[in-house]
C-alpha atoms as one frame of an Amber mdcrd trajectory, in Angstrom:
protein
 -69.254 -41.929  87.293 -72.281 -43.913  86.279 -72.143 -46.612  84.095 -75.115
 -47.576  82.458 -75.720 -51.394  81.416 -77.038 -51.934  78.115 -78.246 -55.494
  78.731 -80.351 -54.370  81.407 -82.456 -52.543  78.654 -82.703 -55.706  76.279
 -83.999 -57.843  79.182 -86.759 -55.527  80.403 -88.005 -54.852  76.898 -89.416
 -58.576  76.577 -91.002 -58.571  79.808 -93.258 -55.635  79.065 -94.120 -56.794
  75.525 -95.558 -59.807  77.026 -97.349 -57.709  79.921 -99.195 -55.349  77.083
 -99.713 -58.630  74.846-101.432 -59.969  77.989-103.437 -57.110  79.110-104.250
 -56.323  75.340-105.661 -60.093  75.048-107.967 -59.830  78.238-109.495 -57.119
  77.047-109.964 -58.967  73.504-111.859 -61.513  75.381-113.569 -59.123  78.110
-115.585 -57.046  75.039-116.293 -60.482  73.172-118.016 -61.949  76.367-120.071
 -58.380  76.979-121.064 -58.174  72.994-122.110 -62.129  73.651-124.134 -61.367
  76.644-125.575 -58.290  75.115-126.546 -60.313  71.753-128.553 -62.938  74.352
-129.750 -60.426  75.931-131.480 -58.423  73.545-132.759 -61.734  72.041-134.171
 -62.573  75.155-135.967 -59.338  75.734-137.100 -58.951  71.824-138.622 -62.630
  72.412-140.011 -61.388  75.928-142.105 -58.546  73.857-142.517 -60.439  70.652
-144.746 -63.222  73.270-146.617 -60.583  75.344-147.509 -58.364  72.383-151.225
 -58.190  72.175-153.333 -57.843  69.014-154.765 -53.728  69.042-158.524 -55.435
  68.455-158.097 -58.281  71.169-157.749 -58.537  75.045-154.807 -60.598  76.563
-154.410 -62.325  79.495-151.822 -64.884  80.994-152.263 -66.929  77.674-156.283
 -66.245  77.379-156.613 -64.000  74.129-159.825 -62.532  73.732-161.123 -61.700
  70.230-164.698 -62.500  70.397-167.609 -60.231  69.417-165.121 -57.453  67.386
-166.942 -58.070  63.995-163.882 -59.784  62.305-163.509 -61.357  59.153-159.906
 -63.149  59.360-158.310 -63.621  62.624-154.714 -61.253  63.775-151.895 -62.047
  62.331-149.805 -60.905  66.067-151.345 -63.915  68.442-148.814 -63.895  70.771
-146.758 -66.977  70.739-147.624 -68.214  74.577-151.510 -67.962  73.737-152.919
 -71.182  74.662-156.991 -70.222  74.644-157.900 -67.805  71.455-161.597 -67.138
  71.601-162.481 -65.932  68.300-166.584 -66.725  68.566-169.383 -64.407  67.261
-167.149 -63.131  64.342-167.581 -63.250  60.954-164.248 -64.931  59.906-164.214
 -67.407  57.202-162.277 -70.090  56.008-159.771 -67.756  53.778-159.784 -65.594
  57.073-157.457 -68.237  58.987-153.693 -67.134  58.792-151.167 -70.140  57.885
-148.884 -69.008  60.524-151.743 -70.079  63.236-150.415 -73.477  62.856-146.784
 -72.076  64.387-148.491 -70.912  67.224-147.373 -74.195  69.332-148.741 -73.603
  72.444-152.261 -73.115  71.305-154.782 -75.809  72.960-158.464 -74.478  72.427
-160.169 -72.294  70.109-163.688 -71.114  70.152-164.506 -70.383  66.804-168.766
 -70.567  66.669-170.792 -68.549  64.889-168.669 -67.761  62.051-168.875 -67.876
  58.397-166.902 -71.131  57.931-168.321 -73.324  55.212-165.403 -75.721  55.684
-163.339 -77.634  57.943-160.345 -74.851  58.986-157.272 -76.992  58.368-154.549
 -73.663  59.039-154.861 -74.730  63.059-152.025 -76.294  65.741-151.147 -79.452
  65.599-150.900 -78.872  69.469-154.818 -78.402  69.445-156.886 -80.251  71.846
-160.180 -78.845  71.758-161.967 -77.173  69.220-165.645 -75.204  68.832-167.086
 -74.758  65.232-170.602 -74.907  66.110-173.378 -72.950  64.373-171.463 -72.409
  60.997-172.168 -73.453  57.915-169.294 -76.596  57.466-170.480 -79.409  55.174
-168.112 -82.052  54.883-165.556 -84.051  57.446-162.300 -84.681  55.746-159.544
 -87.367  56.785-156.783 -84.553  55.813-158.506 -81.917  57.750-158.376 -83.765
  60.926-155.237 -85.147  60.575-153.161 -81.947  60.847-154.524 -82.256  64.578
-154.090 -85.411  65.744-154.029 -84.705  69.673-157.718 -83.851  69.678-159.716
 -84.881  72.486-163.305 -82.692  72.025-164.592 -81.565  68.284-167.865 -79.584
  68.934-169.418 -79.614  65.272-173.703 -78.589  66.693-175.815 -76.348  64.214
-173.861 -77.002  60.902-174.691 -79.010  57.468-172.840 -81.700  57.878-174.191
 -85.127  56.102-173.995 -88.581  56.445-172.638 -88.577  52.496-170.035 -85.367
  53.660-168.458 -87.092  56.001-165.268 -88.907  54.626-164.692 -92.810  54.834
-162.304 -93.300  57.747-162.388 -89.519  58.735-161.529 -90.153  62.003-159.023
 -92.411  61.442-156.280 -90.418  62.686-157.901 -88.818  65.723-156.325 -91.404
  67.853-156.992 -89.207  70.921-160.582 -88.200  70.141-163.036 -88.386  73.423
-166.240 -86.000  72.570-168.064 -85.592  69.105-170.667 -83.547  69.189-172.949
 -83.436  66.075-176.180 -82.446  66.929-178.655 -80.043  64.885-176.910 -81.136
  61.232-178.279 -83.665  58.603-177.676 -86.936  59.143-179.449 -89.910  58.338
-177.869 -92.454  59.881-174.666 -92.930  62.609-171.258 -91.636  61.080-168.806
 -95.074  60.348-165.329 -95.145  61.535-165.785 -93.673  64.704-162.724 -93.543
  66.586-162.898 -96.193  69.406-161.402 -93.881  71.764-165.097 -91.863  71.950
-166.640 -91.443  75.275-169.319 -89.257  74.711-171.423 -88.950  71.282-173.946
 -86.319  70.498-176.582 -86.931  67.541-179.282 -85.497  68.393-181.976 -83.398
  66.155-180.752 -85.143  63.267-182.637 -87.468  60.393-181.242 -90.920  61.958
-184.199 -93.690  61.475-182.415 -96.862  61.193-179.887 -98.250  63.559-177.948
-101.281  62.131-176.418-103.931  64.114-173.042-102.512  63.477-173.361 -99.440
  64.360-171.840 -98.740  67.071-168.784-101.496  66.516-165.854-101.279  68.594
-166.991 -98.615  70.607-166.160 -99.783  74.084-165.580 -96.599  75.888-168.666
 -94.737  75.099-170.086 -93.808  78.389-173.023 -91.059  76.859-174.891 -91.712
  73.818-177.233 -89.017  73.450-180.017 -89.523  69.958-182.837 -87.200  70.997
-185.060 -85.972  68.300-184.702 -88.305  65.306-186.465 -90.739  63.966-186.261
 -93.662  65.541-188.810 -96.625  65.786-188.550 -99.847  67.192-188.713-101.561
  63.335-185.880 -99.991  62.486-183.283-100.529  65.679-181.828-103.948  65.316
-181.540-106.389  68.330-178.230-106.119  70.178-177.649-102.564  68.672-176.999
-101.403  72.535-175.896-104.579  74.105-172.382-104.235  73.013-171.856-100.840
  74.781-171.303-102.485  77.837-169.793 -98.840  79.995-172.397 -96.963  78.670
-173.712 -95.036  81.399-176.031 -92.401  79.836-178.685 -93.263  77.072-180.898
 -90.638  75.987-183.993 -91.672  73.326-186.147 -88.371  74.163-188.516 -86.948
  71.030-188.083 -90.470  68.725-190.880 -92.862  67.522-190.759 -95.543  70.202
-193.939 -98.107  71.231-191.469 -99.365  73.108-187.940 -99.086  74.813-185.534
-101.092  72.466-184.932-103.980  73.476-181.207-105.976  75.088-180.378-102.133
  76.739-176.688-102.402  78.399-177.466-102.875  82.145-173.713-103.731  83.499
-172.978 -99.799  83.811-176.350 -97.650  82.892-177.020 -94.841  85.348-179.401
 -92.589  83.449-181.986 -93.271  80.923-184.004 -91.113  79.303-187.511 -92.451
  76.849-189.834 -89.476  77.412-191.551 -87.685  74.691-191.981 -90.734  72.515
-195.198 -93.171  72.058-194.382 -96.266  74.293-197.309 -97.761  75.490-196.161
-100.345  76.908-192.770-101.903  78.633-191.742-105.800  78.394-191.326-107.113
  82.377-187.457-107.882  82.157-186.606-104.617  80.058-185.133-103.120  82.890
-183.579-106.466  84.406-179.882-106.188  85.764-180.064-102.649  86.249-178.531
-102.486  89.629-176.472 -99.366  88.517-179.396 -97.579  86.943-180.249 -93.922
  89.291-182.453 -92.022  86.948-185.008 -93.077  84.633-187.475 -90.967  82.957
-190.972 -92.391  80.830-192.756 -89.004  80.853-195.160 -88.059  78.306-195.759
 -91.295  76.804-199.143 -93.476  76.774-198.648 -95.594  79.531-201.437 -96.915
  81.308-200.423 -99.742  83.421-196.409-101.357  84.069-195.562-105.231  84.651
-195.280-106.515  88.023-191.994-106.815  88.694-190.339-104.340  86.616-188.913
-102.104  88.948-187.027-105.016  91.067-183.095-105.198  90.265-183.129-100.850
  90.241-181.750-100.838  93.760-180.224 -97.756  93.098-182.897 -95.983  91.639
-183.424 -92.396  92.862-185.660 -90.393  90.724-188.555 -91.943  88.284-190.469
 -89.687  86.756-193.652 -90.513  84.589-195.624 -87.492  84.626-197.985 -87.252
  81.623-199.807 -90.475  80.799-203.231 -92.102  81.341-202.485 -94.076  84.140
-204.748 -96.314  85.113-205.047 -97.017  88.713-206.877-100.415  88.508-205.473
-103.773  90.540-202.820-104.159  87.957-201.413-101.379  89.364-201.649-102.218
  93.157-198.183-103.434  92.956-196.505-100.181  91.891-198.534 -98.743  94.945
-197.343-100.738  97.425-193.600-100.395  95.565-193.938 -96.422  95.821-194.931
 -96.762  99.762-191.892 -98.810 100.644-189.445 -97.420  98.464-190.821 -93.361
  99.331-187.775 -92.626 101.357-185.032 -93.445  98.759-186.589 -92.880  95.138
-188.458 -90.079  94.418-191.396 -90.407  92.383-193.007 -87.543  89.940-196.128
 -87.830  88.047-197.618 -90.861  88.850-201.064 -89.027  89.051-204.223 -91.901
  87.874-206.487 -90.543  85.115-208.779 -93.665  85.489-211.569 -95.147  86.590
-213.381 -92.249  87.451-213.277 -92.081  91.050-209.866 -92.090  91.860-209.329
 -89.491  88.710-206.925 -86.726  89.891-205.694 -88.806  93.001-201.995 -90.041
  93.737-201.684 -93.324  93.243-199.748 -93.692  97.141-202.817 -91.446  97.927
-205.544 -94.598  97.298-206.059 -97.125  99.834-209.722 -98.554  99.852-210.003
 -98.622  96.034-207.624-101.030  95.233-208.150-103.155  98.706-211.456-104.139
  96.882-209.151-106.443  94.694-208.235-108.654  97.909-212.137-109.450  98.058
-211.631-112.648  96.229-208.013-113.470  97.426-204.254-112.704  96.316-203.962
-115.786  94.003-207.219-116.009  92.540-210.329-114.067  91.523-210.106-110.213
  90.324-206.329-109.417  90.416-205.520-112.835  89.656-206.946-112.007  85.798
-206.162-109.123  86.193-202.339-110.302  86.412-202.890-112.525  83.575-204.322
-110.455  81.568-201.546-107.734  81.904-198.743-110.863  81.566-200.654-111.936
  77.869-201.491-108.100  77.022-197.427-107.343  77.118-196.495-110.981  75.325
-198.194-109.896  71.920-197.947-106.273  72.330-194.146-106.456  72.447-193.168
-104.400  69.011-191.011-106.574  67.074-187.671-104.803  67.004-185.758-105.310
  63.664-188.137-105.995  61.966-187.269-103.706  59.083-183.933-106.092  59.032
-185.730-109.130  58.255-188.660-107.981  56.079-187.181-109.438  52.828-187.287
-112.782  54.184-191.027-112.660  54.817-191.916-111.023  51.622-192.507-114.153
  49.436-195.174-115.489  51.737-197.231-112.283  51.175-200.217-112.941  49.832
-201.452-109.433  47.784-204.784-107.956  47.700-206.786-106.554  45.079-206.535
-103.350  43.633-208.752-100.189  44.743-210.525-102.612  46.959-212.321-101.403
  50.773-211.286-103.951  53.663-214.268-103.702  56.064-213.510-104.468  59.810
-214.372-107.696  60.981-216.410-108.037  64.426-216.228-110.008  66.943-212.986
-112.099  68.442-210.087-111.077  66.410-211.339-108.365  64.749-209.364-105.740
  62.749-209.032-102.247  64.444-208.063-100.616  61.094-209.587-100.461  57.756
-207.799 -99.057  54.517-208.699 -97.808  51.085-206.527 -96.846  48.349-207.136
 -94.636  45.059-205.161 -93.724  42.241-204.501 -90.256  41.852-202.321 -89.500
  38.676-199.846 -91.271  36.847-197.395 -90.378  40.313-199.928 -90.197  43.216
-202.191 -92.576  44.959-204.355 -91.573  48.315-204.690 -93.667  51.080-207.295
 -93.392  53.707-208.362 -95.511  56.776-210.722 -95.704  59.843-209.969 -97.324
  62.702-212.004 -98.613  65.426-209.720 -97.470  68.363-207.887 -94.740  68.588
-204.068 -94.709  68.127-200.957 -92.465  68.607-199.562 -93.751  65.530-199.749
 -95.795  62.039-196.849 -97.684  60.433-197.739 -96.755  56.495-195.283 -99.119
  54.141-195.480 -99.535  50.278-193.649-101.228  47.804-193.539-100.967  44.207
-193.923-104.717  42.377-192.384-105.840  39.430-192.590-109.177  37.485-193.075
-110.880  41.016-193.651-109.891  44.152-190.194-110.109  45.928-189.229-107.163
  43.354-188.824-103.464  44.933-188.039-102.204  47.924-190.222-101.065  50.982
-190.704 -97.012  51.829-192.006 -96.871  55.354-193.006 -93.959  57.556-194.692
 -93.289  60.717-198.351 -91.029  60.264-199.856 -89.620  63.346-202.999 -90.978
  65.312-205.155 -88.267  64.420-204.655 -88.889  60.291-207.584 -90.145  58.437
-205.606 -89.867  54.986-202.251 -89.648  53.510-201.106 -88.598  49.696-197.981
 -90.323  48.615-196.331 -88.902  45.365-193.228 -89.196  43.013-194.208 -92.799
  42.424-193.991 -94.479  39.133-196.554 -94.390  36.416-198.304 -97.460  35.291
-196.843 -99.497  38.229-198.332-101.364  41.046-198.330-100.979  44.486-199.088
-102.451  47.596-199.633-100.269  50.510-199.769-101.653  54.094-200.517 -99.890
  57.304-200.522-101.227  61.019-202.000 -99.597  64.243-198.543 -99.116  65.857
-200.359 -99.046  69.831-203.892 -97.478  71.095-204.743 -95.998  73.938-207.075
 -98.113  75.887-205.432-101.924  75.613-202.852-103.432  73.691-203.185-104.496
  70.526-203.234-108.362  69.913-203.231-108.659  66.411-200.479-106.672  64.851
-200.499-108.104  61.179-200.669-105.303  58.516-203.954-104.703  56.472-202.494
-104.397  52.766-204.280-102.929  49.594-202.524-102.862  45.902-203.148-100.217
  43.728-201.810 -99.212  40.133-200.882 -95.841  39.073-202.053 -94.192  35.408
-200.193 -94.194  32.522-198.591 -91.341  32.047-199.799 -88.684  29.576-198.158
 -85.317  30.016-196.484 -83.570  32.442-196.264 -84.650  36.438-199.548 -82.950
  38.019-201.307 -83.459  41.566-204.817 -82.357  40.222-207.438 -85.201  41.171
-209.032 -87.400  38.655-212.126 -85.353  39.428-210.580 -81.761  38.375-209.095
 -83.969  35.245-212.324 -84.593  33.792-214.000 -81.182  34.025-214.745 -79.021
  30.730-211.740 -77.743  30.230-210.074 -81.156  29.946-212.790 -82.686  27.429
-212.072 -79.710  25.073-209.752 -80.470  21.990-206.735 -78.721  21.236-207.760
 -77.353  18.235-210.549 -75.896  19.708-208.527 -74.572  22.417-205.684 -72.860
  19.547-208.935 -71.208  17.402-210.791 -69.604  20.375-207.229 -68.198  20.980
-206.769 -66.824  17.098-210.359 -65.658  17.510-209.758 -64.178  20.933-206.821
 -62.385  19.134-208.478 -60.767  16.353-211.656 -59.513  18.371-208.841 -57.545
  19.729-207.453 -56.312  16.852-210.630 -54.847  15.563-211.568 -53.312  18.546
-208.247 -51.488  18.171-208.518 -50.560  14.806-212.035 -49.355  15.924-210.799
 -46.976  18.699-207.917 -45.591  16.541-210.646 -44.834  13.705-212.612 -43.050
  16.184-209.556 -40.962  17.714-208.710 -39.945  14.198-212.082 -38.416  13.521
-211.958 -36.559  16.702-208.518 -35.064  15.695-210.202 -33.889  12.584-213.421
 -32.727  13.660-211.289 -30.559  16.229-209.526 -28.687  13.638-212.127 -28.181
  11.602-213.805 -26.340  14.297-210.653 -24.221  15.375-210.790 -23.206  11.432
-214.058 -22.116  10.905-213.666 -20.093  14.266-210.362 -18.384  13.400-212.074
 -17.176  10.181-214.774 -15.273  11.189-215.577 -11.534  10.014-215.334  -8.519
  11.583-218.918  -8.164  11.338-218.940 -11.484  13.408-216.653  -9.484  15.917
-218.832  -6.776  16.776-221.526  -9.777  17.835-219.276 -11.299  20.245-217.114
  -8.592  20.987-219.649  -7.572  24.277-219.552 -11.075  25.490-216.860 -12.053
  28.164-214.519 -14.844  26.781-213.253 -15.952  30.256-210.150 -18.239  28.817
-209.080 -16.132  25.775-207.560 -12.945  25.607-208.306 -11.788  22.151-207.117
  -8.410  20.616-208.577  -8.361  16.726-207.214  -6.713  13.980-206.765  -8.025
  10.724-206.218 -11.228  10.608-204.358 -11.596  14.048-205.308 -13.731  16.818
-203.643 -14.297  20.109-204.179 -17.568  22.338-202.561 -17.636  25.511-199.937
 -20.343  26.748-201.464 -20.860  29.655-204.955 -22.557  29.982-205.978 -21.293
  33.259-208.566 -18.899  34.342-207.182 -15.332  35.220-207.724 -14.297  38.268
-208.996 -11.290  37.592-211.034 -10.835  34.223-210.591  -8.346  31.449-210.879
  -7.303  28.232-209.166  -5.541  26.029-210.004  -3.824  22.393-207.550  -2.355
  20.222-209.452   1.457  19.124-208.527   3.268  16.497-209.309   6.798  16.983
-210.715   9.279  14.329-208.142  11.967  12.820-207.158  15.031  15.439-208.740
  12.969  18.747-206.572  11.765  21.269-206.074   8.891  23.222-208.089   9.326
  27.356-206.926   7.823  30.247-208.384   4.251  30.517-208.911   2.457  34.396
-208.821  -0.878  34.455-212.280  -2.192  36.578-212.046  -4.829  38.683-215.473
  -6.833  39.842-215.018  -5.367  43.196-216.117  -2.345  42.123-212.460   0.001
  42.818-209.809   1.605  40.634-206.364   0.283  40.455-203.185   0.658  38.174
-200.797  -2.496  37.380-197.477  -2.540  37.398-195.532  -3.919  34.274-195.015
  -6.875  36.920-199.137  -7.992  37.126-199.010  -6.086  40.896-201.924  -3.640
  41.739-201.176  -0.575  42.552-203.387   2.133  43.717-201.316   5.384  43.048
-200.600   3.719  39.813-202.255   3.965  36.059-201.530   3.507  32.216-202.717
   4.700  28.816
């Protein structure tokens, strides 16, 4: 007999509760950690596709997105968020065409956005951007706000747009801490941008208006290493002294296409590896310009009007590799025996381009390394004395008072009350002899806003330095206009002045071809402009006085009236006579519409080649259209007698056959009609 124990029930009962509450909780946890995983998981992969998804009008590439040349006007919304490149050139976005959420794209570094339609500064871009291309648009102004959304900017490429001196916003660049390259070349300004970050390395300004340089310019600017000002308008006036001397690391200058007689003076020489001065007018180089160069590789005076250098000038360049100086009238004379003898010595390590002699006339054509018993000649007399000793001397005092005062422009008020002024619409002949004047001037007023200037001068010139100034109760009042006229100018208008004012006008031969000039003091003229009397014109005072001008205005206002009413009765005249016509012709088409019958049987037998008449009483038929039928007939309504029939007409044609019409106008041959 089995007996069964409760109590082993109640104790096993517990124990399996706790081994389903168990395996129930582990697999409580066990889905938790697999819906976790999946949840990261599928984030993972939907931020895996949400970074690789391309734009449908772009190209992608390991972080390159290309999105150039697809004729776009705003640029896609999808950039993938790794993009670091985005080149979105040769598009026709605009500014409203930049998406806000470009700024999220974090990992963005450079965009290429020239040749666009941007007329502002884009200010929707990463504040991770480090290099950015807006060339040839159309953006005007620089503002503080727009560049500091992107303060880690190292290169701003800003060629080919209208940006201004005026546009550009005090302290724009205050918060480009980071800033290395500015490029602003092909825009409109007229002077160098203030608050330049001191951080700049390179600068770009070329093809702009620039003509003065202050002293300040270029202030705190201790890591430029390239300055590049090609193409402005720079002279030597209006550069003032010690405007390069405080770049001390600059390594690359480039002056190409200005207005200089001369290369500025106090260049940095510490660091300077290249320098570039061709394309200008410099006729002539102080000795010690180039002193201290020891770094200095590559210099370049081509195209230029140099004729002869200083002995010596080439001495401290002991790393100079290339000098070119192709393109001026050199001439080979014993001032120049040095720079022979320098080229021979120095042929293996600097390379030398252009240095071709255009005079005296035997060794025209020739390398200068090429001439050897030409310039022995000048040893005839001894090294120290004779031909090439004034020769030497004469160079030394030729480049003492041809040396272009630099700054001058800065310190022309100070010399102003000292001026002494001439008399108005007066010729000043040249002098001869010692000292003479090269240039003569003569002024003429114009109109109550222009005055002409014209000149002569005695040797011919590359350039003239025209100033005038406008006088008031004294003659410190007003301030000076200068500009720079070419050699080959006999005569220059100047307008927008003011009426009934005075003016004195000065010129100055700025350097000639043949010698240097000694005497550089201006030759001044005054003039006063007309009062004014009507309207701004630019006719002479010749075409002023002819006939017309002499007539009065009342004479002027009746010869009008009477003009007028000649024209009047000439039309009343015409519309008399077109009336009469009208009348005449229905008078005619009256008494021709009336006629008789008797009248009839007269004309009845002639051929009326535009009518087609049939008579009875009182009925006539003209036909709508005026044109000659092309085949001619005529038709007259008979009346037959009592008990006679009608007979069979034909219709006869000028041809001489028989034919029937159709109601239709066709001819047809089996065809007739009674």
């Amino acid at each position: 007999m089995v007996v069964a124990h409760p109590t082993a029930t109640a104790t096993t009962t517990p124990t399996a509760t706790v081994t389903a509450t168990v395996v129930m909780t582990t697999a409580t946890m066990d889905l938790r950690d697999w819906l976790f995983l999946c949840y990261g998981l599928i984030a993972f992969l939907t931020e895996v596709i949400d970074s690789t998804t391309c734009p449908s009008v772009c190209r992608c590439d390991n972080g390159f997105i290309y999105c150039n040349d697809r004729g776009l006007t705003s640029i896609p919304a999808d950039i993938p968020d790794d993009a670091t490149t985005l080149y979105l050139q040769n598009n026709q976005i605009n500014n409203a065409g930049i998406p806000q959420d470009l700024k999220t794209k974090v990992n963005v570094q450079v965009i290429y956005l020239y040749e666009n339609d941007l007329d502002e500064f884009p200010i929707n871009l990463p504040r991770s951007l480090r290099e950015l291309h807006l060339q040839d648009n159309n953006v005007r102004t620089i503002a503080r706000d727009s560049l500091a959304r992107i303060p880690l900017l190292e290169k701003l490429h800003l060629d080919d747009n209208s940006v201004s001196t005026v546009s550009i916003e005090e302290d724009a660049f205050a918060d480009s801490k980071q800033l290395k390259l500015l490029f602003l070349s092909r825009n409109h300004l007229s002077s160098i941008p203030s608050g330049l970050p001191h951080t700049l390395e390179e600068l770009r300004l070329d093809d702009n208006r620039i003509s003065t340089i202050p002293l300040h310019a270029f202030k705190g600017l201790n890591s430029l290493r390239r300055l590049v000002l090609d193409g402005n308008l720079l002279a030597n006036q209006r550069i003032a002294d010690d405007t390069f001397s405080r770049l001390q690391n600059l390594t690359e200058l480039s002056l190409v296409r200005n207005s200089l007689a001369a290369p500025p003076l106090n260049l940095p020489s510490a660091h300077l590896q290249k320098l570039y001065l061709q394309d200008n007018a410099i006729s002539h180089i102080p000795y010690n310009t180039l002193a201290k160069m020891r770094e200095l590789e590559r210099l370049d005076l081509s195209n230029n009007n140099l004729t002869t250098l200083p002995r010596g000038l080439f001495d401290d360049l002991g790393n100079l590799a290339q000098l070119l100086l192709r393109n001026n009238p050199w001439f080979c004379g014993c001032n120049l025996m040095w720079l022979r003898d320098w080229v021979k010595a120095r042929a293996a390590v600097v390379n030398v381009r252009g240095l071709m002699c255009q005079g005296p006339e035997k060794v025209r054509g020739m390398a200068i390394k090429d001439i050897t018993s030409e310039m022995d000649e000048c040893f005839e007399t001894g090294p120290q004395g004779g031909v090439a000793n004034a020769a030497a001397k004469t160079t030394a005092s030729n480049h003492a008072s041809a040396t272009t005062p630099q700054g001058s422009l800065f310190t022309l008020k100070a010399k102003r009350p000292g001026l002494r002024l001439p008399d108005s619409n007066i010729d000043y002949p040249m002098a001869t002899g010692d000292g003479a004047k090269t240039l003569a001037i003569h002024v003429k007023a114009l109109t109550a806003d222009s005055i002409r200037i014209t000149w002569k001068a005695t040797l011919p010139a590359s350039s003239f330095r025209l100033s005038w100034l406008r006088l008031g109760h004294s003659p410190a009042v007003g301030s000076i206009t200068e500009t720079l006229v070419q050699g080959d100018k006999t005569e220059y208008l100047l307008t927008a002045l003011e009426p009934k004012s005075t003016y004195i006008i000065c010129m100055v031969t700025m350097e000639t071809s043949n010698a240097y000039v000694a005497d550089e003091t201006p030759v001044c003229a005054k003039a006063e402009t007309a009062d004014s009397y009507g309207p701004t014109t630019t006719l002479n005072q010749e075409q002023n006085a002819g006939p017309m001008a002499s007539l009065p205005l009342a004479g002027i206002i009746g010869g009008a009236v009477a003009l007028v009413f000649l024209f009047l009765v000439l039309g009343a005249i015409c519309w008399y006579v077109h009336q009469a016509g009208e009348l005449l012709t229905r008078e005619r088409a009256y008494n021709r519409g009336s006629r008789k019958k008797d009248d009839y049987m007269e004309s009845g037998t002639k051929k009326d080649n535009s009518i087609l008449e049939i008579r009875g009483p009182g009925l006539q038929m003209l036909p709508i259209n005026p044109y000659r039928a092309k085949e001619e007939y005529v038709v007259h309504t008979i009346f037959p007698s009592n008990g006679s029939s009608l007979c069979k007409a034909t219709h006869t044609i000028g041809y001489g056959t028989t034919r029937g019409y159709r109601d239709g106008g066709i001819p047809d041959i089996d065809y007739s009609y009674t």
